[in-house]
VOGU-3710 file (C-alpha; in Angstrom, 3 decimals, decimal comma):
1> xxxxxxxxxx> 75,393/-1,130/31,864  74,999/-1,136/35,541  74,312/-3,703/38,213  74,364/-4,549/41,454  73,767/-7,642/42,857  75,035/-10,182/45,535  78,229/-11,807/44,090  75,727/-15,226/43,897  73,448/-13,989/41,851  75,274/-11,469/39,452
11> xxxxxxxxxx> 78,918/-13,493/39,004  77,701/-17,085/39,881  77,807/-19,320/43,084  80,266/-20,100/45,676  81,827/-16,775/46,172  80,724/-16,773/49,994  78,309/-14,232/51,298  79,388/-10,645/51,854  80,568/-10,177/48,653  78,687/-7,952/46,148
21> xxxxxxxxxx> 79,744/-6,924/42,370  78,599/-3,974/40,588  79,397/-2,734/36,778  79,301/0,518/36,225  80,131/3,332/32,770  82,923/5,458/34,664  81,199/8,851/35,669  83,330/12,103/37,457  80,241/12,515/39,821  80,230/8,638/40,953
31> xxxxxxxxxx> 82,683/7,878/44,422  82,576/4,549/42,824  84,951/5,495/39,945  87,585/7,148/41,856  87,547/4,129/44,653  87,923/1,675/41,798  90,533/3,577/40,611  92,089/2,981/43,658  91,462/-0,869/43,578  93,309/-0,959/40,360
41> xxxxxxxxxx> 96,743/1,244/41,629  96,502/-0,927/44,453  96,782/-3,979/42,376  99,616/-3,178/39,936  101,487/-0,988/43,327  101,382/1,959/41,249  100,974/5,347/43,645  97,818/6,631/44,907  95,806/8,933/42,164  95,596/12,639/42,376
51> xxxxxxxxxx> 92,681/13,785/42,548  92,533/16,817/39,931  93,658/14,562/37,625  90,250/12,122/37,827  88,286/13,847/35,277  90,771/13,525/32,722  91,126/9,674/33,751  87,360/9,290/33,173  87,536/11,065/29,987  89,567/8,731/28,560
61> xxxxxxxxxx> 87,883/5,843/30,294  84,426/7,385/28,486  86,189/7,859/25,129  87,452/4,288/25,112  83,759/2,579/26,352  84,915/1,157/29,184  82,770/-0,759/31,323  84,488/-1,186/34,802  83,393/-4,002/37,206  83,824/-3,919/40,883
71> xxxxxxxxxx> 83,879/-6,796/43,438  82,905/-5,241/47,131  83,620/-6,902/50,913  80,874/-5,631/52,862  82,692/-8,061/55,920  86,023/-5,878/56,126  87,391/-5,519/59,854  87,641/-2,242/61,801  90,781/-0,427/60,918  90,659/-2,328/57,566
81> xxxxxxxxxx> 90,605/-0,115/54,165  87,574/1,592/53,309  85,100/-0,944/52,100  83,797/0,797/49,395  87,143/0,547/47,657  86,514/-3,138/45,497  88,902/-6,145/46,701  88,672/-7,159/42,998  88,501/-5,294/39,501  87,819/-5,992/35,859
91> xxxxxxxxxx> 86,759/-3,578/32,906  86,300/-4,651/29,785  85,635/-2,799/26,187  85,327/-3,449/22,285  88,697/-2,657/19,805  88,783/-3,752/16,220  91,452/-6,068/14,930  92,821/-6,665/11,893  92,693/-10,392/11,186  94,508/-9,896/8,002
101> xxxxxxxxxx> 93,499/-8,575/4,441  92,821/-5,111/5,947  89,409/-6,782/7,618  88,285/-5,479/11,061  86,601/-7,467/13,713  85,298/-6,203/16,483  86,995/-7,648/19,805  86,394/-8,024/23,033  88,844/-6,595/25,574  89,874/-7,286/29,140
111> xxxxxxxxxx> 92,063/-5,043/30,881  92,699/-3,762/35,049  92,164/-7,226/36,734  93,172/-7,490/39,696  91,929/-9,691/42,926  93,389/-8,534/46,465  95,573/-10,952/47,961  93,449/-11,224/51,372  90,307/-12,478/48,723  92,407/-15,225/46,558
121> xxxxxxxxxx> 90,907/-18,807/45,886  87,391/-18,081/46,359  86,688/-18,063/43,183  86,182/-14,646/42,009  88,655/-14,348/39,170  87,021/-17,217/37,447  83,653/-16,274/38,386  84,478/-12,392/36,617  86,083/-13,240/33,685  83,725/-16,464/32,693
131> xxxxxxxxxx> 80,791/-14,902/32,952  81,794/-11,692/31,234  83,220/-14,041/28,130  79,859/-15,866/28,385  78,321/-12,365/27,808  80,484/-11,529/25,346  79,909/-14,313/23,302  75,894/-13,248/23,360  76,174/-10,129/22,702  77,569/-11,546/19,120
141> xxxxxxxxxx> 81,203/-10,860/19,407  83,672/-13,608/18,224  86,988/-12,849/19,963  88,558/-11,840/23,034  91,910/-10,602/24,108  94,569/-9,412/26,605  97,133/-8,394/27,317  98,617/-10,424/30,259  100,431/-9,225/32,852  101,442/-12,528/34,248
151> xxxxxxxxxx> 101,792/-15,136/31,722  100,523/-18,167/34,070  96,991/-17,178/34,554  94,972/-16,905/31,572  95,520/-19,685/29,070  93,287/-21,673/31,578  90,536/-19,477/30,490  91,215/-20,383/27,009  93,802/-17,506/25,820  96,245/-18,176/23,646
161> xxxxxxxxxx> 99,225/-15,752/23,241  99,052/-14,532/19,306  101,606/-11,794/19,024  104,986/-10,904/20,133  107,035/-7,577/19,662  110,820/-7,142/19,699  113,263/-4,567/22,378  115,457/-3,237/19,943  118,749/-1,813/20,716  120,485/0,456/17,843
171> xxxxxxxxxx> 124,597/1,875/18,124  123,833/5,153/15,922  127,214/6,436/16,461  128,603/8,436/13,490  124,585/8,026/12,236  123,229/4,894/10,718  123,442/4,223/6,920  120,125/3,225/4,843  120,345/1,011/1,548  118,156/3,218/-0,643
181> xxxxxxxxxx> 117,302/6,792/-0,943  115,188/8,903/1,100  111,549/9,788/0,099  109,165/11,801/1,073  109,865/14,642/3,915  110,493/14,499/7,721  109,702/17,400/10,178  109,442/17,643/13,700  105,874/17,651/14,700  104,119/19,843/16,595
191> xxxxxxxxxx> 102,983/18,342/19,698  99,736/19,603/20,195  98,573/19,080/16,609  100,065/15,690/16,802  97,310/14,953/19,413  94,929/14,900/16,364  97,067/13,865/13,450  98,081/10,645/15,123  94,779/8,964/15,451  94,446/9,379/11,627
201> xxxxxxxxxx> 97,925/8,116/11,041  97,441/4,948/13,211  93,728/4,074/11,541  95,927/4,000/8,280  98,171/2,180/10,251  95,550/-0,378/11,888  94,195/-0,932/7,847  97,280/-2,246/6,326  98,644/-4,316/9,505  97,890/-8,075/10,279
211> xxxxxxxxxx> 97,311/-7,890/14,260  96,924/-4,560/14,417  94,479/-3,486/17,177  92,574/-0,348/17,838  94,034/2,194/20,283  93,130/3,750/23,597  92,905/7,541/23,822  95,501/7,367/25,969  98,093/6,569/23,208  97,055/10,452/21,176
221> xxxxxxxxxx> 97,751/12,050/24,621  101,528/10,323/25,548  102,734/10,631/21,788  101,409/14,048/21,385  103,278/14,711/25,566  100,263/15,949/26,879  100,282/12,831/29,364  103,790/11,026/30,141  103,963/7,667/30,245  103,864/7,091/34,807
231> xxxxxxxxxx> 101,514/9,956/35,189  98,718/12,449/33,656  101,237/15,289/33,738  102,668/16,660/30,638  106,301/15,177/29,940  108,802/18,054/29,054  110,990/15,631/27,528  108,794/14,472/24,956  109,827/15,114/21,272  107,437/14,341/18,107
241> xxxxxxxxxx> 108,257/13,513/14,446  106,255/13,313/11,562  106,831/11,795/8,072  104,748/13,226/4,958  104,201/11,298/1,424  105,317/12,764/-1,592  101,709/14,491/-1,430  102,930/16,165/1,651  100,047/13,770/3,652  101,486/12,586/7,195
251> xxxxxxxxxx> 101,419/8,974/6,760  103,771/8,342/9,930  104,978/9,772/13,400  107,934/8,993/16,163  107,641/10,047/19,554  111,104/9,933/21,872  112,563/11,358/24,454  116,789/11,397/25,584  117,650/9,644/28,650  119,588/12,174/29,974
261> xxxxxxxxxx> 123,192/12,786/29,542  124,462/10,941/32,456  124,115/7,969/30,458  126,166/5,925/28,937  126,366/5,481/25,754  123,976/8,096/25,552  120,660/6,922/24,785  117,400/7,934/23,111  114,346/5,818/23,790  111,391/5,760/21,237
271> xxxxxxxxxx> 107,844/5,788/22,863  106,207/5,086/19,842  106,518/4,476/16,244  103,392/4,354/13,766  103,579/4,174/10,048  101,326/3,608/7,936  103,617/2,728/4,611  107,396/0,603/4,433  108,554/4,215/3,429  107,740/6,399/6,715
281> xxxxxxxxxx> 108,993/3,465/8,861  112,046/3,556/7,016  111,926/7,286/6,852  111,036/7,723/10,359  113,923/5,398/11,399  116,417/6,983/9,296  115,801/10,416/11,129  116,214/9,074/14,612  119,159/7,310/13,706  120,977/10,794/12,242
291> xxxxxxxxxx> 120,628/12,678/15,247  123,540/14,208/16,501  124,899/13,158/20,354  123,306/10,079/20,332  125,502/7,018/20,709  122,004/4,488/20,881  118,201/3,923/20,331  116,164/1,914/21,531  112,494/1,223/21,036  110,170/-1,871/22,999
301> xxxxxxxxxx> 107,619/-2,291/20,512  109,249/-3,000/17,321  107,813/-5,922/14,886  109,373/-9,619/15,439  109,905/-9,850/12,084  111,300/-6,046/11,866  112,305/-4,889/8,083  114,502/-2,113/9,765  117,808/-4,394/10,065  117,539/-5,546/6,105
311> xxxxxxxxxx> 117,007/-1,625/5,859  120,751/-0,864/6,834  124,022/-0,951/5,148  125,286/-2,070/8,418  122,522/-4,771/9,746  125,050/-5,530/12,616  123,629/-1,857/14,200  120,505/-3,868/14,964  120,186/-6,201/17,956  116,902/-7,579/19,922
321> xxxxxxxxxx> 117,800/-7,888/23,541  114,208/-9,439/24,007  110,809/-10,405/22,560  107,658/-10,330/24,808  103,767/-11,343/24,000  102,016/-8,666/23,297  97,900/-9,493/22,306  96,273/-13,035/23,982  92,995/-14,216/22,166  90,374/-16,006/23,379
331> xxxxxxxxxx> 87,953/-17,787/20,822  84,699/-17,353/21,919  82,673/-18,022/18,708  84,649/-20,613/16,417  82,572/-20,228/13,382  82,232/-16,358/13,117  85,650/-16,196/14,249  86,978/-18,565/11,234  84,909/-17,174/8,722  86,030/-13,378/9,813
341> xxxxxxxxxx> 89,714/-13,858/8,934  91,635/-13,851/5,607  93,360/-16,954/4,370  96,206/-17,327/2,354  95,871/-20,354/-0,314  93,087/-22,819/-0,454  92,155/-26,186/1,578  90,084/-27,952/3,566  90,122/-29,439/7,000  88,281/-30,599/9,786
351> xxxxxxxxxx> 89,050/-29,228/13,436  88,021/-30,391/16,599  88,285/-28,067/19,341  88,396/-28,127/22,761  87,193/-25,684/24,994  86,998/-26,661/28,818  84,671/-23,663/28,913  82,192/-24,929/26,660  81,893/-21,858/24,586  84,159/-22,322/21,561
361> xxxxxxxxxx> 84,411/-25,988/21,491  82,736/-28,440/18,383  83,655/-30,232/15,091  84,172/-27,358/12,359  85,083/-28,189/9,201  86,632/-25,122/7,079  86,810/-24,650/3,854  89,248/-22,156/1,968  88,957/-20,406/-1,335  90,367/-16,820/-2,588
371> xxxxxxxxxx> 90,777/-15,947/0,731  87,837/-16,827/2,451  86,433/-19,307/4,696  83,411/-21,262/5,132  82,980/-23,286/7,978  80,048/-25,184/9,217  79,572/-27,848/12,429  80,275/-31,526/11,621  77,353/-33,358/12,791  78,589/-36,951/14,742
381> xxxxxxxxxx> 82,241/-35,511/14,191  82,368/-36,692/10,661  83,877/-34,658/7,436  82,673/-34,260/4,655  82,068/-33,456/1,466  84,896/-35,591/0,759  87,366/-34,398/3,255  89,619/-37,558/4,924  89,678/-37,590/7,740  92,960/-39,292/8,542
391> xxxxxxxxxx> 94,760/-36,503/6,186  93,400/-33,526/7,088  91,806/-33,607/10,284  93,106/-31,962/13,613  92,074/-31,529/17,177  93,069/-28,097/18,869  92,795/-26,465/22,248  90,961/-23,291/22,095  94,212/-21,704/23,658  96,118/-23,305/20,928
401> xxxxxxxxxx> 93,197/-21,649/18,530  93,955/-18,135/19,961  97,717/-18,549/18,958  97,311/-19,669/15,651  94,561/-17,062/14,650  96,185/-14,678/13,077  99,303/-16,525/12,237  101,960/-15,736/14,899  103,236/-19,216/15,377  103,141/-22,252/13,047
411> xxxxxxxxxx> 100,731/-25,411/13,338  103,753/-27,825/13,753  105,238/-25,807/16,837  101,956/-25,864/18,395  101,457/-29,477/17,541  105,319/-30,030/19,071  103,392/-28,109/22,126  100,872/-30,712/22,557  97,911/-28,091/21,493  97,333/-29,513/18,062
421> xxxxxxxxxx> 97,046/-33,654/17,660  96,098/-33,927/13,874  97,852/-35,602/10,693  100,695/-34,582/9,049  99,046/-33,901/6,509  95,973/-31,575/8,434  99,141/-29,825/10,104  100,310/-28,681/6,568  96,716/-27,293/5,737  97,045/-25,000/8,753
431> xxxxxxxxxx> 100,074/-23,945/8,188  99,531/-22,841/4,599  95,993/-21,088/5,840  97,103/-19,459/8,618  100,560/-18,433/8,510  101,623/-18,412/4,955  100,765/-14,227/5,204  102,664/-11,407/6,681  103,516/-11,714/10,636  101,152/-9,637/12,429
441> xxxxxx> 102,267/-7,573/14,378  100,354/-5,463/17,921  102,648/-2,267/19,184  99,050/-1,504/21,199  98,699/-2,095/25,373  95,663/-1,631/26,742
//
């Protein structure tokens, strides 16, 4: 897609003249890339890019469908930054996610926004990211989602926070002792092959895991150390494992690095852990923790509700120093979006949602069976097909709707929140729809 047009026409009124927007597919022979680029370092004060390392940055940008948008200042002062570097940036792209049962919808994907501080309040951050969910939602697609840098911002665009992962902390000192046997096999991996083994592990992976989400090609190239995590260089320190099935398939892979001996206890962090079966995640975890000279792991993207510590004889090993959101979603299409999910149980009830951005909101009445939902609009707001009202009926912000999606926090607590007002009774419905299944669980950043 590309465009360019005054701010006014292409993002909306009231942005004030001088500003201009443009969307663009990232190209190595367009300036525009590379300044944008630029825009986006600026924005989360990483250092300036090199240079040699832009093609490989567009690569990736290519591989993952990117569409990058651009907001320009043709006004800037003399002396002022070059004004074909954007005061504003945006770039959105499509993922699937798992919404439970092993089904895959595609999403919708914001990432790299960022408005300079000398262009706040005028608008443009709402202008960008409602009309790109308005476009979103008419090119057919049913969710959106972040991942929020700053947790203020975007539930007044509708977002909802929907998953969390755990910072674990592990003492491995004298090696850590598992509850049941090994199986399968462990070696260390091969880094370059695990470049292209590791997109294969983690589609297994994304099949089998509630909240899973598709992965950037950025992910094959840090676990594989071709890229480190700050920069596009190779990191030395990288180390890969992989786990193999009794079939001698890779089904799972570790990637971690030491911390250096100057610290103390010494530590070994985990980059990233993908299995795609309880047994390699237990496998995988009982390597790391039966390395010699290491005193402690840890690892920032573990599950919430994390199997490893029931895993250990000694479950006292394991401690969370902190739990952080992970995925926001943003309902843009409430019917397709319901009727995409898997349920587990049966029931009915009648939702009223409210969206202050007109997109998601409605009366929906859903219906339950074997897993599946049905859900049609309630003309005048009234149920039916014999549904009460007064015991199973609920209203919901469509923030409050992007939390409870795919089951990461109950109906009650959101109700306690003030996004759900609904019965007792319609509470209990939701609860045993949408969160009676496994925790989901997003390791993925984008």
């Amino acid at each position: 897609m590309k465009q360019d047009a005054a701010v006014g026409s292409g993002l909306g009124s009231g942005l004030g003249s001088g500003l201009r927007t443009a969307s663009f597919a990232p190209g190595n022979d367009d300036a525009r890339t590379g300044n944008w680029l630029e825009a986006v370092d600026l924005g989360f004060h990483e250092q300036r890019g090199d240079a040699k390392h832009l093609p490989a940055v567009v690569d990736a940008c290519q591989r993952d469908g990117r569409i990058l948008t651009a907001v320009y200042d043709d006004t800037a002062p003399d002396s002022a930054w070059d004004p074909a570097v954007p005061v504003a940036t945006y770039a959105t792209m499509v993922n699937s996610l798992n919404v439970g049962g092993g089904r895959l919808l595609p999403a919708h994907l914001v990432t790299a926004v960022t408005v300079r501080p000398t262009h706040r309040r005028r608008g443009i951050l709402r202008t960008m990211i409602t009309s790109d969910l308005q476009r979103a939602k008419e090119a057919g697609l049913a969710l959106a989602g972040l991942t929020a840098s700053e947790a203020t911002i975007y539930g007044r665009f509708g977002f909802g926070a929907a998953t969390s992962t755990a910072e674990i902390r592990l003492d491995t000192r004298g090696g850590l002792d598992f509850t049941s046997g090994a199986t399968g096999s462990i070696a260390v991996a091969d880094s370059a092959k695990l470049q292209f083994l590791a997109p294969d592990i983690y589609r297994a992976h994304l099949g089998r895991t509630d909240g899973a989400l598709g992965r950037q090609h950025r992910y094959w190239m840090r676990a594989s150390a071709a890229w480190s995590e700050d920069s596009f260089d190779p990191d030395k320190a990288l180390r890969g494992v992989l786990h193999y099935d009794a079939d001698g398939v890779p089904d799972g892979y570790a990637a971690y690095k030491s911390l250096g001996w100057r610290t103390e206890p010494h530590t070994v962090k985990v980059t990233d852990l993908v299995a795609a079966t309880d047994d390699a995640y237990r496998e995988l975890w009982r390597y790391l923790g039966s390395m010699d000279l290491v005193d402690r792991l840890t690892f920032d993207a573990a599950p919430v509700a994390d199997p490893l510590p029931w895993m250990l004889a000694d479950r006292r090993r394991y401690s969370v120093t902190s739990v952080d959101d992970v995925l926001w979603l943003r309902v843009l299409d409430t019917k397709a979006a319901l009727e995409a999910r898997h349920y587990t149980g049966a029931g009915s009830v009648v939702l009223t949602v409210r969206d202050p951005l007109g997109m998601a909101d409605g009366v929906w009445q859903l219906d339950v069976e074997g897993g599946r939902g049905s859900v049609r609009a309630v003309e005048g707001g009234a149920p039916q097909d014999g549904v009460q009202e007064a015991a199973a009926a609920a209203e919901i912000d469509v923030a409050a709707l992007g939390s409870l999606y795919l089951g990461g926090v109950s109906a009650p607590t959101l109700a306690a929140a003030g996004g759900i007002r609904g019965s007792q009774a319609a509470l209990e419905v939701l609860d045993a729809l949408f969160t009676a299944g496994p925790a989901p669980y997003c390791s993925t950043h984008f």
